[in-house]
C-alpha positions as CSV (number, residue, x, y, z in Angstrom):
1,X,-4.0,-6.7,-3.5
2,X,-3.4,-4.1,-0.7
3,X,-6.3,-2.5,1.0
4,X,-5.7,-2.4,4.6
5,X,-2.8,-0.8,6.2
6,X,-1.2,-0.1,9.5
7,X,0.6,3.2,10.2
8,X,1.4,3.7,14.3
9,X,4.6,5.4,13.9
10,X,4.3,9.4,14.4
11,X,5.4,12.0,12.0
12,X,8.0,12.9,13.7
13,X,9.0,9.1,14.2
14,X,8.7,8.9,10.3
15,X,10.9,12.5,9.7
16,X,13.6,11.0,11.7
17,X,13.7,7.5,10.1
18,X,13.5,9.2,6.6
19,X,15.5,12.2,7.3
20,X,12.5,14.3,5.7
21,X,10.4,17.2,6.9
22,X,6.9,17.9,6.8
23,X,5.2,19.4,3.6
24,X,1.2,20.2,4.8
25,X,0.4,23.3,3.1
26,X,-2.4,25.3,4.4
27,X,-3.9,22.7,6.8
28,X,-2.9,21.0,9.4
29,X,-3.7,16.6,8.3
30,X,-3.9,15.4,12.0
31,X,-1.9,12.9,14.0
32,X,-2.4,10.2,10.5
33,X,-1.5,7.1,12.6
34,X,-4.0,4.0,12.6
35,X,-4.3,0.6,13.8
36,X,-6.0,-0.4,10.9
37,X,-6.3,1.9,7.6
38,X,-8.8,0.8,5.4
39,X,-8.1,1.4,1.9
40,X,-12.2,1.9,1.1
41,X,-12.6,5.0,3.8
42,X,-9.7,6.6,1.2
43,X,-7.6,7.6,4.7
44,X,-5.2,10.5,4.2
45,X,-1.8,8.8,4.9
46,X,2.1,9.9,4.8
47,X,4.2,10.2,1.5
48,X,7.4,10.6,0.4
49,X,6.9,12.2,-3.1
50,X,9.2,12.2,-5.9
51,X,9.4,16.0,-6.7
52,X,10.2,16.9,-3.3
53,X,12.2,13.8,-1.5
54,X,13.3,15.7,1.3
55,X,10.0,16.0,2.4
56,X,6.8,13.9,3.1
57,X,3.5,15.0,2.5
58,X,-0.5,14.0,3.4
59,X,-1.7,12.1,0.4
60,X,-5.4,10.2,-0.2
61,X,-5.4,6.7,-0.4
62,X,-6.6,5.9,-4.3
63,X,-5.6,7.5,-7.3
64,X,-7.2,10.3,-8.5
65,X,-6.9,10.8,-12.3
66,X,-4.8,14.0,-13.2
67,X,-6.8,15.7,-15.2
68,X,-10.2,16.0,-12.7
69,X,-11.3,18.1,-10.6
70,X,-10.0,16.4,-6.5
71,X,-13.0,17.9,-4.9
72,X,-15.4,15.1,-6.6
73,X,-13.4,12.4,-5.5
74,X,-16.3,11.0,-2.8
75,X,-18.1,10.5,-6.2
76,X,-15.2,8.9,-8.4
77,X,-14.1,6.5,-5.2
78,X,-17.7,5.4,-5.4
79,X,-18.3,5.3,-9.1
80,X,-14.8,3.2,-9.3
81,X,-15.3,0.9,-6.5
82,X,-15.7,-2.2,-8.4
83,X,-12.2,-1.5,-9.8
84,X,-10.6,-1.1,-6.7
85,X,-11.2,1.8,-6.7
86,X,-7.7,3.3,-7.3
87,X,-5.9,1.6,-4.2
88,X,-3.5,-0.5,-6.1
89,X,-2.0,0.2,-9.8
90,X,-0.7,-3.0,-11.5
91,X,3.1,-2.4,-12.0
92,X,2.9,-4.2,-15.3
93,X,0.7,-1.6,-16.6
94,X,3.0,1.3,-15.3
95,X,4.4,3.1,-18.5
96,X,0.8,2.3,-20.6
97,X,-2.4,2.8,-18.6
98,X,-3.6,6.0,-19.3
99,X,-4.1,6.6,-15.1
100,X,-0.5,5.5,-14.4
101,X,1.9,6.3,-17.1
102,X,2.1,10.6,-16.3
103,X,3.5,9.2,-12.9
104,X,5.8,6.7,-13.7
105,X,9.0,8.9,-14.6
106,X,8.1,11.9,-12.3
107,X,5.5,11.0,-9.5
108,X,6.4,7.6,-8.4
109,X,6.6,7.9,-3.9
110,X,7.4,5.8,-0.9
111,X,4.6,5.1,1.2
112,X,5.8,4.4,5.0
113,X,3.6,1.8,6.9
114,X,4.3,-0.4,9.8
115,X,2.7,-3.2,8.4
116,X,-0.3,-4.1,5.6
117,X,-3.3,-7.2,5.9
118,X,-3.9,-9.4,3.1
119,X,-6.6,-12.1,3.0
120,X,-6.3,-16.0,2.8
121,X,-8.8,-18.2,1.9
122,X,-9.4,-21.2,3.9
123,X,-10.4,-24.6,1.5
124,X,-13.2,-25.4,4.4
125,X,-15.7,-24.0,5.3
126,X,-16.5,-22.5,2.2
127,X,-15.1,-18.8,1.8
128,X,-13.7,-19.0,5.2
129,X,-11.1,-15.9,4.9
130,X,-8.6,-15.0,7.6
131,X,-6.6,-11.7,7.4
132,X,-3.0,-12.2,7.8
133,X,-0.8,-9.2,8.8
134,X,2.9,-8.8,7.1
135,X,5.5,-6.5,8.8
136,X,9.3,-6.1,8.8
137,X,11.3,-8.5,11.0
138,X,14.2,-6.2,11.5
139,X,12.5,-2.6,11.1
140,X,9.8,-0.4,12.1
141,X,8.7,0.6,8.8
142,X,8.3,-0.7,5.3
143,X,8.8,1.3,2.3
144,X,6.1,0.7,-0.1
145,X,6.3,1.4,-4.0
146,X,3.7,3.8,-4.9
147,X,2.9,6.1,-7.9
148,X,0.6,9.5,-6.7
149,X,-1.1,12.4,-8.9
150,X,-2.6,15.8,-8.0
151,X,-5.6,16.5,-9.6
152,X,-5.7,20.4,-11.1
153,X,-7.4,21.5,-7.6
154,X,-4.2,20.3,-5.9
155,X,-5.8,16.9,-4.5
156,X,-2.9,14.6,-3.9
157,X,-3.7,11.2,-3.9
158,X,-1.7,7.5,-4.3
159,X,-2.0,4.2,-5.5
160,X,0.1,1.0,-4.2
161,X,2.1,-0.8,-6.9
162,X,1.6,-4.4,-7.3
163,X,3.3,-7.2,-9.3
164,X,2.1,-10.8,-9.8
165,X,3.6,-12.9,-7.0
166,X,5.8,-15.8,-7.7
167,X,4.2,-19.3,-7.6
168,X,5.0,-21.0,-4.2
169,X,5.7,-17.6,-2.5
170,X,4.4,-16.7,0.8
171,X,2.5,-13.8,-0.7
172,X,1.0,-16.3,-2.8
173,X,0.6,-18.9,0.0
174,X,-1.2,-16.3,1.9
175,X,-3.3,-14.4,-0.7
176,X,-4.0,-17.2,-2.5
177,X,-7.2,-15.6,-4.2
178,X,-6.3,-14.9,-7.8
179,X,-7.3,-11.9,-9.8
180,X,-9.6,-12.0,-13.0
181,X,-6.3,-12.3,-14.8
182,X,-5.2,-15.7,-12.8
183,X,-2.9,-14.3,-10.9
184,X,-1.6,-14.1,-7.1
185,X,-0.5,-10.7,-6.5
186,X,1.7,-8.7,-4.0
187,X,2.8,-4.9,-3.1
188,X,6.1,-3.7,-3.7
189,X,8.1,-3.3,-0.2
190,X,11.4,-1.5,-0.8
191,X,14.8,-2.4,1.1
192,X,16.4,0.8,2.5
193,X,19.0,1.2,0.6
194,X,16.3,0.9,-2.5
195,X,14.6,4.3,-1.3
196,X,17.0,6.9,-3.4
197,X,17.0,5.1,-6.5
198,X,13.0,5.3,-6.3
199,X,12.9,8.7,-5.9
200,X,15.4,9.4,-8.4
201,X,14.6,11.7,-11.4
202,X,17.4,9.7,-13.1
203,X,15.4,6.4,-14.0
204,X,14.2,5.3,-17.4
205,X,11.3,2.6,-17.9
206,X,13.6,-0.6,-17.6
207,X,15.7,0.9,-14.1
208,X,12.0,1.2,-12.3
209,X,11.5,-2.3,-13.2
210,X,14.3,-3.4,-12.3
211,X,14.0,-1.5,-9.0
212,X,10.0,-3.5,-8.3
213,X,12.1,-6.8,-9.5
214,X,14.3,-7.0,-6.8
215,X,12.3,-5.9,-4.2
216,X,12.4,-6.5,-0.4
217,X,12.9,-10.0,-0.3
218,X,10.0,-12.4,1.6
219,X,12.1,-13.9,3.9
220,X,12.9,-10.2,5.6
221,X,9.1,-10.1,6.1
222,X,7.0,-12.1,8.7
223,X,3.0,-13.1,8.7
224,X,0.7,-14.5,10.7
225,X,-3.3,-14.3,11.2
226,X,-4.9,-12.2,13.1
227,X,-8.8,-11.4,13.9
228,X,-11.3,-11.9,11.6
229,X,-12.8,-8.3,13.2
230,X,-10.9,-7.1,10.5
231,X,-13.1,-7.6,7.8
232,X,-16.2,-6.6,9.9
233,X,-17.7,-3.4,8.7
234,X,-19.9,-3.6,11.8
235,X,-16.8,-3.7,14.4
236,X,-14.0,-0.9,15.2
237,X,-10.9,-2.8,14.1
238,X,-8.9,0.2,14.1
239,X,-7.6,-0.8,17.8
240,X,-4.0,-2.0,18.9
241,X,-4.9,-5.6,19.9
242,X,-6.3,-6.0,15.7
243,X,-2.3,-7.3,15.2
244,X,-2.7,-10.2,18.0
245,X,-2.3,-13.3,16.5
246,X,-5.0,-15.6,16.1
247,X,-4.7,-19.4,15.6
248,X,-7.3,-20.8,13.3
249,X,-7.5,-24.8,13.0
250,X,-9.2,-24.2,9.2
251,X,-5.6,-22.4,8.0
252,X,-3.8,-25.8,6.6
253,X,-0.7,-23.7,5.2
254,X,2.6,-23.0,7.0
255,X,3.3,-19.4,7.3
């Protein structure tokens, strides 16, 4: 799963790699760029949304369900934690969870980061986790798959897709932690030329698979550990040196 992002690019770097324009409404979000976005502070972060493509617009980081009120949603993240707390949204589950299926024909968006962290889990010592950090080997930005909702006080808030990683994979390499259903997952990165389809109005239930099945390939990707800092709660890792690599003797896969 997905829970820690990086976004340094500015808005206006984002407008002009996108060819979009910005959609705030009333208030202005703020600069929006981090050296480490933590999924659990729910960060507001840049969208591309599916009803309005030319554009991109501030959304919160986890779900919100559609039909409650946004301005509880300190509550609900906390109440929901234990279930992720509405970061991710298992692509298998798209067109039949009652959180997920409004979204999957109308509000599915592209989330633009520079690069995301995934844990690995080191056989010795015990629960020894590293963070790896994955980012594009030819590009600035990655185009994540994500579905979003606005609540009926106009809270906008996303979730990242994920699908079960193949077996032998680097994402599964990496994250090698399996869920409670057994299985290694991964988040959805989009090749450019997989952006307009997305956002396309067009789609029926098999084209958006078909879309998440042939994803950005792994070997466009690179990854390689970085400071354990990143896990700390009790240490500012939103800094630029958070992406240095860091070589740990316990990591015994090749990356």
């Amino acid at each position: 799963m997905c829970f820690h992002a990086r976004i340094v690019l500015e808005a206006k770097d984002i407008e002009a790699l996108y060819n979009v324009t910005r959609s705030v409404g009333d208030t202005e979000p703020g600069r929006l760029v981090y050296n480490h976005a933590n999924g659990f502070s729910h960060p507001l972060m840049w969208a591309i949304p599916q009803e309005k493509p030319k554009h991109m617009t501030p959304m919160l980081w986890g779900l919100l369900p559609f039909n409650k009120q946004g301005a509880d949603h300190e509550k609900y993240y906390r109440d929901s934690i234990r279930y992720g707390a509405g970061l991710n949204a298992q692509a298998e589950k798209l067109f039949d969870f009652y959180m997920y299926k409004p979204s999957a024909l109308t509000r599915r968006c592209i989330v633009p980061v520079s690069g995301f962290f995934e844990p690995h889990t080191c056989p010795k010592p015990k629960n020894f986790k590293v963070p790896f950090y994955f980012e594009a080997e030819e590009s600035k930005c990655l185009n994540l798959a994500g579905i979003y909702s606005i609540t009926p006080d106009k809270y906008v808030s996303f979730a990242l897709l994920t699908k079960e990683a193949e077996q032998g994979s680097r994402y599964a390499k990496i994250h090698n932690n399996k869920n409670r259903d057994g299985e290694h997952r991964q988040v959805i990165p989009l090749a450019d030329n997989q952006i307009q389809a997305w956002l396309s109005d067009d789609l029926k239930q098999d084209d958006v698979y078909e879309i998440m099945d042939n994803d950005l390939p792994e070997d466009r990707l690179q990854a390689y550990p970085v400071s354990k800092d990143l896990f700390s709660p009790k240490i500012d890792s939103d800094r630029p040196d958070i992406i240095k690599k860091v070589d740990y003797p316990q990591i015994q896969i090749e990356y």
